[in-house]
C-alpha positions in Angstrom: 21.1 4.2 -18.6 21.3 3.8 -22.6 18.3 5.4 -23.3 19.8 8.8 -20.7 23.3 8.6 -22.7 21.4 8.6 -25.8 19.4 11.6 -24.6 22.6 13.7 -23.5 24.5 13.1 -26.8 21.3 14.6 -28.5 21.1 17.6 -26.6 25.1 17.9 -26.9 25.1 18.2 -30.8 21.8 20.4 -30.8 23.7 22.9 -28.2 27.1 22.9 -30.8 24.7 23.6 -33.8 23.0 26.6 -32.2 26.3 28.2 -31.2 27.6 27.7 -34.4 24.4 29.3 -36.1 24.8 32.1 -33.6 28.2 32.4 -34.3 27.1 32.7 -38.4 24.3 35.0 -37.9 27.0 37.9 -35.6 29.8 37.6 -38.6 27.1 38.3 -40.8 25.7 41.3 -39.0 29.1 42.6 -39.1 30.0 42.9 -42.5 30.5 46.1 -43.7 28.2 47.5 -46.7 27.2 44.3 -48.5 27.2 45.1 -52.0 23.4 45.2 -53.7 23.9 41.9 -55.8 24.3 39.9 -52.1 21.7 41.1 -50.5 18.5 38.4 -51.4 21.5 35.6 -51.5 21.7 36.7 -47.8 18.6 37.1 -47.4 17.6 34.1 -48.3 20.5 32.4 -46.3 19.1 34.0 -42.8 15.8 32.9 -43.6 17.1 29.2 -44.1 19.4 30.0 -40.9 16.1 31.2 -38.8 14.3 28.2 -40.2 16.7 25.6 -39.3 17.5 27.3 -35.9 13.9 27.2 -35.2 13.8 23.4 -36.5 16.9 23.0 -34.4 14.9 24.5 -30.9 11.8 22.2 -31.8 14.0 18.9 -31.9 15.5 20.4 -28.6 12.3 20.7 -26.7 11.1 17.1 -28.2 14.8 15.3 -26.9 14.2 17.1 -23.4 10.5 16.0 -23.4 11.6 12.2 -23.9 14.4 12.3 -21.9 11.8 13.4 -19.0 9.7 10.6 -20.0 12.4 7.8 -19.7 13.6 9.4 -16.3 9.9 9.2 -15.3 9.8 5.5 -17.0 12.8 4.1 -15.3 12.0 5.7 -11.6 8.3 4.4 -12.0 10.2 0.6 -12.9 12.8 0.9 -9.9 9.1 1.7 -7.7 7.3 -1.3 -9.5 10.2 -3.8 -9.0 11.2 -2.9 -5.1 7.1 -3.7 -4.4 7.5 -6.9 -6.1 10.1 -7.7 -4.2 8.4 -6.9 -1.2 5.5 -9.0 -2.2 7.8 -11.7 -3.3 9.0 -11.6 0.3 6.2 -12.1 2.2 5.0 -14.7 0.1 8.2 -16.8 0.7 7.6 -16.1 4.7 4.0 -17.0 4.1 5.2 -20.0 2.7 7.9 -21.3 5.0 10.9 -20.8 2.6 12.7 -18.4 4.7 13.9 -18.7 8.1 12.9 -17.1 11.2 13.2 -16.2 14.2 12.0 -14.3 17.5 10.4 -15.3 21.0 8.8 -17.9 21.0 8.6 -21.6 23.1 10.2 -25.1 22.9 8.2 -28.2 23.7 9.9 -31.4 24.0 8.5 -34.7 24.0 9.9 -38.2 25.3 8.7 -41.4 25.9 7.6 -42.6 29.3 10.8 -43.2 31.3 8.6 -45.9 33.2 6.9 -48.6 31.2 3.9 -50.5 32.2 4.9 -54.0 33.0 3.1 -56.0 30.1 1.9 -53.7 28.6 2.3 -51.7 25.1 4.8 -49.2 25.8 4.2 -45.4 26.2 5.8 -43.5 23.4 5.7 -40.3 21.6 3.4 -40.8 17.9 3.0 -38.7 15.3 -0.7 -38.1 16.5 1.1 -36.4 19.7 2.9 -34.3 17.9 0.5 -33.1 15.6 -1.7 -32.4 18.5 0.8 -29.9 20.0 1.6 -28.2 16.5 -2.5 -27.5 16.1 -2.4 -26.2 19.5 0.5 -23.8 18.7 -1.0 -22.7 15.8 -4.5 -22.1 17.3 -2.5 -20.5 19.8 -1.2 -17.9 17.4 2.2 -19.4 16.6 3.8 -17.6 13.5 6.4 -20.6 12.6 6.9 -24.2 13.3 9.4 -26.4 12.8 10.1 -30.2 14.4 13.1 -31.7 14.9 14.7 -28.9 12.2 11.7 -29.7 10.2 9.9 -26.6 9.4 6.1 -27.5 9.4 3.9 -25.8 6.3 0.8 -25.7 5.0 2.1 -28.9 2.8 3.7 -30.8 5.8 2.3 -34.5 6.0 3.1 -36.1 9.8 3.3 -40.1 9.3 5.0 -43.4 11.4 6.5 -45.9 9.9 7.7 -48.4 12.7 9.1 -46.3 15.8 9.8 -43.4 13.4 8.0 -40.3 13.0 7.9 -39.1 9.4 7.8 -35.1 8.5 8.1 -33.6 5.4 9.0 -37.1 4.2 11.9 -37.4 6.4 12.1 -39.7 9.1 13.0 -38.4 12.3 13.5 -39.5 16.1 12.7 -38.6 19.5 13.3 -37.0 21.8 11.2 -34.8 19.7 12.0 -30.9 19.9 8.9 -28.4 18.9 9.9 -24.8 18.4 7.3 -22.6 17.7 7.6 -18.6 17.2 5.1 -16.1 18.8 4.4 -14.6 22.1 5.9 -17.1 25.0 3.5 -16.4 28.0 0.4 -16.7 25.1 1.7 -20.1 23.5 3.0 -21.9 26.7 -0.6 -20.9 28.8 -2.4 -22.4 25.7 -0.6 -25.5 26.4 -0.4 -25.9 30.4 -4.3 -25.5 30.1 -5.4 -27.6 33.1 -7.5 -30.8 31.8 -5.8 -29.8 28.5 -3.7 -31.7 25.5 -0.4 -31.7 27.5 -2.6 -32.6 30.7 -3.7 -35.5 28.8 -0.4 -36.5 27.0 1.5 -36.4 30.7 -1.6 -38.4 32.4 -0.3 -41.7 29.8 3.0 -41.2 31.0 4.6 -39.0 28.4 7.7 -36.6 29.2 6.6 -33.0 28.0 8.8 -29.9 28.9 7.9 -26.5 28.1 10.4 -24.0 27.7 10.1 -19.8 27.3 12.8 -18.4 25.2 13.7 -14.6 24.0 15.0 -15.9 21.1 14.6 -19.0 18.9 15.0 -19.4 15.4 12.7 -21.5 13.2 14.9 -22.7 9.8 13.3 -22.8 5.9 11.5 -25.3 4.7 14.0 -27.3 2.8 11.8 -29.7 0.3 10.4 -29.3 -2.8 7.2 -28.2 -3.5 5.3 -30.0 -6.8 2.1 -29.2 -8.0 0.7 -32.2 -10.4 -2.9 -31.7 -10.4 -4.0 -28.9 -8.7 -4.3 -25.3 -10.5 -5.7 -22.1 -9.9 -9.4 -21.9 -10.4 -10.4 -19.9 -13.1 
């Protein structure tokens, strides 16, 4: 907007000094009989007049000529910075710092409600639930997210005790898998018969599988460090 102010105050005083050397060059056209000994001082005035006017018309075309160019500069920037932010978008979707949300399926898993008598009892690991997120995915899910957790391509799945750990945060069951993409697609991938949630329900595990129009899948809320790897060359 400087530059374009600039630009217009320019072309302002240009227009003021042709009118006023129009102005000059009608009052002297109408002065009646010049006497002889004025004549080449007139002379030579017009001709400085005519030059200067010409001089005058050149800086004109040259102030227009750049003014085009930063009009054609700053539209070209506005076009440059609204793809960037585009890009800049779908990289932070791509990475799992923005939330989402769509149709999609819920998978919940509990522990067995019955226990074998003396023996280890039945419950929901990590392992499970990293089985039913690769399934998802291979599925064609678009986002994940456990217990609020949204799963990337940095997410580490742990135990420590009876606690699952996700995105270094320890979280506990029942556990709730959301998972965006097309419902009939993701929950037939999953009720595959002699499948993963076959298996996981033939050691005694609770597993419900829910449709839904709409779900939402939130951002991923840690912090992502890079210490040693780089960009190859």
């Amino acid at each position: 907007m400087g530059l374009q102010v600039v630009a217009a105050i320019v072309l302002l005083g240009l227009g003021f000094l042709l009118v006023v050397h129009v102005r000059a060059a009608i009052s002297l056209n109408a002065q009646p009989e010049v006497p002889t000994r004025n004549v080449y001082a007139l002379a030579t005035l017009l001709r400085q007049e005519r030059e200067a006017r010409a001089a005058l018309e050149a800086e004109l075309k040259a102030t227009r000529k750049r003014l085009e160019e930063y009009e054609r500069a700053t539209q070209e920037g506005k076009t440059l910075t609204v793809a960037m932010s585009k890009e800049l978008e779908s990289l932070r979707i791509f990475a799992g710092l923005k939330a989402m949300r769509g149709p999609g399926v819920t998978v919940a898993l509990q522990d067995a409600k019955m226990q074998p008598a003396g023996s280890p009892p039945v419950v929901a690991t990590y392992q499970d639930i990293v089985s039913v997120v690769n399934e998802l995915w291979a599925a064609g899910a678009e986002a994940v997210a456990v217990n609020g957790q949204r799963v990337t391509g940095t997410t580490g799945f742990g135990q420590v005790g009876g606690t699952v750990v996700v995105n270094l945060q320890r979280v506990t069951g029942p556990f709730t898998i959301v998972a965006l993409g097309d419902p009939a697609t993701l929950e037939s991938a999953l009720n595959i018969p002699g499948g993963l949630v076959n298996g996981l329900r033939a050691l005694g595990l609770v597993i419900t599988i829910g449709r839904h129009n709409e779900l939402t899948v939130p951002a991923y809320r840690g912090v992502v460090k890079r210490e040693h790897a780089r960009p190859a060359e």
